[in-house]
Structure formats: structure tokens, C-alpha cells
N, C-alpha and C positions, 0 to 999 in steps of 0.2 A: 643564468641570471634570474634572480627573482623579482617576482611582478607583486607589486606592491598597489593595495587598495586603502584611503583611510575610510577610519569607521564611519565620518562625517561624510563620507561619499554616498559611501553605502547605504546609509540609516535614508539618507535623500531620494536616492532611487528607487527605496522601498515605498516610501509615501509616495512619490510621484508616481510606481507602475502601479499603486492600489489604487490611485486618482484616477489614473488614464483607462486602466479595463473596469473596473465594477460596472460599467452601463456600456463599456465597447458591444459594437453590432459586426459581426465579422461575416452577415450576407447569409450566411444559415440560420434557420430557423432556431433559437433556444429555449430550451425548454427544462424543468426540475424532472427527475426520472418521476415516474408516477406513484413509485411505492413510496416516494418522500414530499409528494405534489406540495403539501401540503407545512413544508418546514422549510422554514429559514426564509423564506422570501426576499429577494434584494439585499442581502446580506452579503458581505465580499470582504477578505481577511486578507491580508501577509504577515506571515515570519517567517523572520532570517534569526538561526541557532548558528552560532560560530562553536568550533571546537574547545574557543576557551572559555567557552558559556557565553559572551557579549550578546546581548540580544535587540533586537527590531521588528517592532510590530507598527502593522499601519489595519486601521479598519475592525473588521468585526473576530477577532482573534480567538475570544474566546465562547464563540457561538457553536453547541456541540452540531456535528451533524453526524452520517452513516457514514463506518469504516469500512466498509463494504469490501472490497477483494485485496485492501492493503492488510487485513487479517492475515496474510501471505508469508507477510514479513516476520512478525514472531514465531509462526509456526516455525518456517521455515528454519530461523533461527535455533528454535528451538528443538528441532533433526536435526541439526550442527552438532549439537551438542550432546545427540545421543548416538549419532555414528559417523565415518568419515564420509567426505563430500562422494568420494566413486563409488560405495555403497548406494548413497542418497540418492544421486543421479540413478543412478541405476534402477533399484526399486519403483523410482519418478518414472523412467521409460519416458523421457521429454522427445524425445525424437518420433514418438507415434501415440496415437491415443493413448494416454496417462493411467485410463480405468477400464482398458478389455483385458480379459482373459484372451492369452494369447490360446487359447483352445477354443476358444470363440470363434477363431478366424478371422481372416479379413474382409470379409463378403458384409460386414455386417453397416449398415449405412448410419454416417454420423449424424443425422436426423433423432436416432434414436436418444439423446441424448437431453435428456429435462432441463426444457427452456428456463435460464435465473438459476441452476446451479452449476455451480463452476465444478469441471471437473476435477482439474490437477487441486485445488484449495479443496479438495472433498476428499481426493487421495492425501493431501499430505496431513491433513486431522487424523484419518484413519492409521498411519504411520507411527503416531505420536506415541509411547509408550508412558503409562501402562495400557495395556487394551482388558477391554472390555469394562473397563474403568471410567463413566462420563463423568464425575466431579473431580478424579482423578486430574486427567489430561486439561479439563478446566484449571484449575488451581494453579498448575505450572504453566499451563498460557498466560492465565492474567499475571502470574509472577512475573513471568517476560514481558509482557505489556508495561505492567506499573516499573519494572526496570531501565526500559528504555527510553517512558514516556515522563517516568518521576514523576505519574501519579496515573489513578484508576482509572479506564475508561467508562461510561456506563450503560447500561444496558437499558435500551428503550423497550420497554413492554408491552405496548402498540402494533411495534414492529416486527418483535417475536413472534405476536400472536398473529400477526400477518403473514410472515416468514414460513410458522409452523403451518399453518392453512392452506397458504400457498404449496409447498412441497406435499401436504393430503391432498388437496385436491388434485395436483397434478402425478397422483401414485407413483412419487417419485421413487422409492423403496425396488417396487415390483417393476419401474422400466427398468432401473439398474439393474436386477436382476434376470430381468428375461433379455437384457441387451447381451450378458456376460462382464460384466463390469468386474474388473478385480479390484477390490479394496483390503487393506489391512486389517481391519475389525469390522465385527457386524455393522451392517449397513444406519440402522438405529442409531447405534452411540454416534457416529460419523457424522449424520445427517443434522439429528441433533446439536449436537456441537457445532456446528456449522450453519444454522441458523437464530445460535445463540449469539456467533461470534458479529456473523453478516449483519447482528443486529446493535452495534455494540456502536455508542457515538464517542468522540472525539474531536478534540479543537486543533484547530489551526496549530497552535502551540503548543500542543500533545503532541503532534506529530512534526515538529519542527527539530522537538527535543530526540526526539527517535531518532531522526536524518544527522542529526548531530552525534548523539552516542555512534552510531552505525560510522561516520566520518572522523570519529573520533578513536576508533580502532576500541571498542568494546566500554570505552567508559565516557559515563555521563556528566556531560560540564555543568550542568544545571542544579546536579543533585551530589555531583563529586563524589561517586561512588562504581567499582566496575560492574559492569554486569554481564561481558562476555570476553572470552578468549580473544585476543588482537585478533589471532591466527584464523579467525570464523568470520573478521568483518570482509575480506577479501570473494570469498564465494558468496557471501549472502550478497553485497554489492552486485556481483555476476546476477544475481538471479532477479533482483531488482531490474538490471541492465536487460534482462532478455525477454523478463515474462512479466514485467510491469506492467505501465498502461497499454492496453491495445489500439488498434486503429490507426496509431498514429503514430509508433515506436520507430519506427523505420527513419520516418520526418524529422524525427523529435532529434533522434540521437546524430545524426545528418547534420543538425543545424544548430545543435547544444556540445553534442559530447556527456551528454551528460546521463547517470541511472534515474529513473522517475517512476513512482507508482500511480494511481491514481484511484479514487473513487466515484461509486456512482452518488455518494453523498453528494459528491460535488469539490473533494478533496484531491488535492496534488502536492506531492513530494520530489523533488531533488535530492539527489543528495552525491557532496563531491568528496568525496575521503582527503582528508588534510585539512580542508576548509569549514566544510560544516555544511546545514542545508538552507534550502529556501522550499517554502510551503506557501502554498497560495488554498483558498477555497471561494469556490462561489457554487451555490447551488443549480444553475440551468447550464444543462450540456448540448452538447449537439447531437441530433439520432439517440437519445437517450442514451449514450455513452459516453463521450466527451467532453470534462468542464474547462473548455474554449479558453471562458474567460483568466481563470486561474491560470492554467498552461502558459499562457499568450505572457501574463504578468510576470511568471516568472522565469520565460524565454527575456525575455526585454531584461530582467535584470544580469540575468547571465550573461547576454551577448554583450551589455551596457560597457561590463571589465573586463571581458575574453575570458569568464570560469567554466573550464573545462576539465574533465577527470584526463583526457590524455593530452591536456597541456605539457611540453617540457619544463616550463618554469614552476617550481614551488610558490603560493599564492601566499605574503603574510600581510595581512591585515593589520593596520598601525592607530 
């Protein structure tokens, strides 16, 4: 039996959960991460991308903020597209640290690991082909970016130059190195790249349309154009599902059903294959990881109509 939503339902619930959290106090301390202290202030967004493009925004929509670890997703995608998924896995090594040389050993303590870069999102740049190529593997990133998002993300230069700073000072190169870290290309191009991407802003509705292309089995409602093989939204979904937002994934997927990325921007993604996504942002997280407020928004709309990825019933929206 299919479970039928109208759009006037919907469009409602969006306004109403962007009313109800922008200022929600949920008992923990919130706070903006500190590398972004200083952006967005009190600013709080939703969109909802349907897969036949219909769209719903409530709030501050198209306020850029940092795409921080959802950079994940193109890449990722974009390994889809250059080998099979039990290749990919495999080279990932998801099952135990992502970036040791397995001739390293196991003695070696995960301490070692440079505080603010993400390992597995450092391996999977370093993967990207061509190597040893950085405007290379750029070019085809933002190709996949500007495909899924139907239009550019950009790149704050503020943030770069903090980014870049940051990984100097913290000799991030020479730990990886002396930790035994295995990466796919020199550690330079990798790092690089990866502090271009971590620094790359995006709205609410940039990545609304992304959760929707991804829901949409590779093509974009927004732009009505394909940009990926049906056959590659199935595992990239998986990989949203398991290595998305941290901290809280266990909860989240418990009480949603649902894949969700997140950022330390203060960005959150949904997204239900058939349906389409819902995006929330607000900039102050919890522990300087968690945007509470966003998550919470768009838990309340999901559980509002029972959208779930392992619902039995197909969801059509009238």
C-alpha cells in the first residue's frame, strides 16, 4: 500500500520545524565550531528537494556555510565511477584504520592521527585518479559537485588559508608519515586537496539538490539532467548510511531510518532514495560536533509522515 503525503502538508511542516528549532535549547551547551566562530550567526535554513524537483524552503536557505566532511559524498561518488564498489571497499579498509600501512603494524596508537583531518575523506582524495594530478582531480570533483548540486560551490579563502596553516602547523605531512599511513598519492597533492575541499561553502539548497539527485537514482530534478549511473546511487547511499554524521548515527538511524551526512558548517543531509531529501543547517553544534538544531528539524519532519528508507510502502507525494 502506498503512503501518500500532500505537498501542502509537507511545505507546512517545513515552516513550522524551521520555526520550532532555529532558537530550540536542547540542555547542551551550543556552540559554532570555532574555525567558522565567526559566520552565519543565528541563521537556521530548510529544504526539502523532491525527486520530481518540487521544492520547500523555510528560513535562511541560501546562507553559504562550510562543507566540511560532506566533501565525502562526491568523492566517493566519484570512486564509483572510476572502479567497482569491492575494489573501493577494499582499498577503504573500512573495517580498521583507513590510512596504516598494514606493515606498520598494529602496535601503533590511534592518538597518532592529526587532530581536524579526517582520515578515511584524506584516503579517499588520495584514490581519486589521476594521481599526482591536483587541478586534475580538482576539476572532476567540482564537476561532480556542480552535477549533483546544479551549481558551484565556493571556496572561502579565509578559510583555506586557515586550513592550510592549520595542517603546517600541526606537521600534518611528517605525522602521517612517521605514523605509517597509507595513502594513494603523495601526501601534498592529498592534503591539499583536502583542505581546498573542507574549505568549500554551500547552501542549504545546494545540498538539498544533491540528496535529491542521489534519491533520484543519478539524475537531477532541479537541472533535469543525469549525472550518475542509477546503478552507483545504491552504494553511495550505503556509505552516507554508515560513515555519515558521527556521534549520533547509531540514534539517528534507530529513530529515522534514515542516511544523513552532516557538517561542522553546521549542515545536515537526509536523504531517502525514491523520495527525495530534506536539509536543514544552523551553525551551533553540540561538543563542537553536532548541528542539534538542524538534525532535530529534520528528525520532526521525517517522523511527522513516517519517511523512512526501509519503509514497506512506496512514498508518493500529491
Amino acid at each position: 500500500m502506498e503512503k501518500t503525503i500532500q505537498k501542502a502538508s509537507l511545505g507546512e511542516a517545513v515552516a513550522q520545524a524551521c520555526e520550532k528549532y532555529r532558537n530550540f535549547t536542547c540542555g547542551a551547551p551550543l556552540a559554532p565550531s570555532p574555525r567558522v566562530a565567526d559566520m552565519n550567526s543565528g541563521c537556521f535554513g530548510m529544504s526539502v528537494c523532491l525527486v520530481d524537483g518540487t521544492r520547500f524552503d523555510a528560513g535562511d536557505t541560501q546562507v553559504p556555510f562550510a562543507m566540511g566532511s560532506m566533501l565525502r559524498v562526491p568523492v566517493y561518488l566519484q570512486l564509483l565511477t572510476q572502479m567497482g564498489v569491492d575494489e573501493l571497499v577494499g582499498k577503504m579498509r573500512f573495517e580498521k584504520c583507513p590510512c596504516r600501512n598494514s606493515s606498520a603494524g598494529d602496535d601503533k596508537p590511534a592518538a597518532v592521527r592529526p587532530k581536524g583531518v579526517h582520515a578515511k575523506s584524506l584516503r579517499m582524495i588520495s584514490l581519486v585518479s589521476p594521481q599526482g594530478d591536483a587541478d586534475g582531480k580538482m576539476q572532476i570533483i567540482s564537476d561532480m559537485m556542480i552535477g549533483l548540486m546544479g551549481s558551484s560551490p565556493l571556496l572561502d579563502d579565509d578559510l583555506y588559508k586557515a586550513n592550510v596553516a592549520r595542517s603546517a602547523e600541526k606537521d600534518v605531512i611528517n605525522v602521517l608519515a612517521n605514523a605509517g599511513y597509507e595513502l594513494y598519492d603523495a601526501t601534498d597533492v592529498a592534503l591539499g586537496l583536502y583542505d581546498k575541499l573542507d574549505s568549500m561553502l554551500v547552501t542549504t539548497g545546494q545540498i538539498a539538490t544533491m540528496g535529491a539527485t542521489i534519491a533520484a537514482g543519478g539524475y537531477n530534478p532541479v537541472t533535469q539532467t543525469p549525472v550518475f549511473d542509477c546503478e552507483l546511487a545504491a552504494p553511495l547511499t550505503a556509505m552516507i548510511a554508515t560513515c555519515g554524521h558521527k556521534h549520533f548515527r547509531k540514534t539517528w538511524m534507530l529513530s529515522t531510518g534514515v542516511p544523513a551526512v552532516s557538517s561542522y558548517g553546521g549542515g545536515f543531509l537526509a536523504v531517502v532514495p525514491g523520495f527525495g531529501s530534506i536539509a536543514a543547517f544552523s551553525p551551533d553544534l553540540a561538543e563542537d560536533k553536532v548541528p542539534v538544531r538542524a538534525a532535530m528539524a529534520v528528525r520532526d519532519v521525517l517522523q511527522r509522515f513516517g519517511i523512512s528508507a526501509f519503509a514497506c510502502s512506496p512514498i508518493v507525494v500529491k
